[in-house]
N, C-alpha and C positions, 0 to 999 in steps of 0.2 A: 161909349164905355166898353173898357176891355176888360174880360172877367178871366184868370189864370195864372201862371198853366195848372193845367192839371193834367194826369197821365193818361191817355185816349185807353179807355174798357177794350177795345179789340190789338192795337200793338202797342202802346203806352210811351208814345210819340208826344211831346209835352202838348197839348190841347188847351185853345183860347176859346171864349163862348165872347161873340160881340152883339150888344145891344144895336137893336137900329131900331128906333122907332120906338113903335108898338110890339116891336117882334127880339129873342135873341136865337142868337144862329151859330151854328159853330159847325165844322169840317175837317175831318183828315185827312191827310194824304192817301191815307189807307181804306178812305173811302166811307167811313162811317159821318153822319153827318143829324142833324137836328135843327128843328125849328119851333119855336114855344112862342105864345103872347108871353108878352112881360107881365110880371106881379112886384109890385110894389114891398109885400112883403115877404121874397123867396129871394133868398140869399144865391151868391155864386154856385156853393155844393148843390142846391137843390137845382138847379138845370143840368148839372152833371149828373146828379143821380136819376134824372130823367132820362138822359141819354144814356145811361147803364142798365136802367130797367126796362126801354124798348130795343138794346140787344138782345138783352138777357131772355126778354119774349121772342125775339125772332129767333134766336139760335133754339128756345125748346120748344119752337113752333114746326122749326128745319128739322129738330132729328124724331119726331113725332110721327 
């Protein structure tokens, strides 16, 4: 299952999040990437907003 696009949080390069398995994963060329167990009831957005909110933590971890 392919979940997207949606705009990559770091250069807003269209971003796919795929299902495999037990796991969804997704990657940008720009180098941001993510990896989650699957849930049955978390929608597309909510893996993106996963991998928005562990930028969002390292970048105010970075200028700290």
């Amino acid at each position: 299952m392919v979940m997207g696009p949606f705009g990559c949080p770091n250069c807003g390069e269209e971003l796919y999040f795929q299902r495999d398995g037990a796991k969804v994963r997704t990657k940008c060329p720009c180098g941001v990437s993510g990896e989650w167990n699957y849930g049955e009831i978390l929608q597309p957005v909510d893996y993106f907003n996963k991998l928005s909110d562990e930028l969002r933590a390292k970048k105010n971890a970075g200028s700290t």
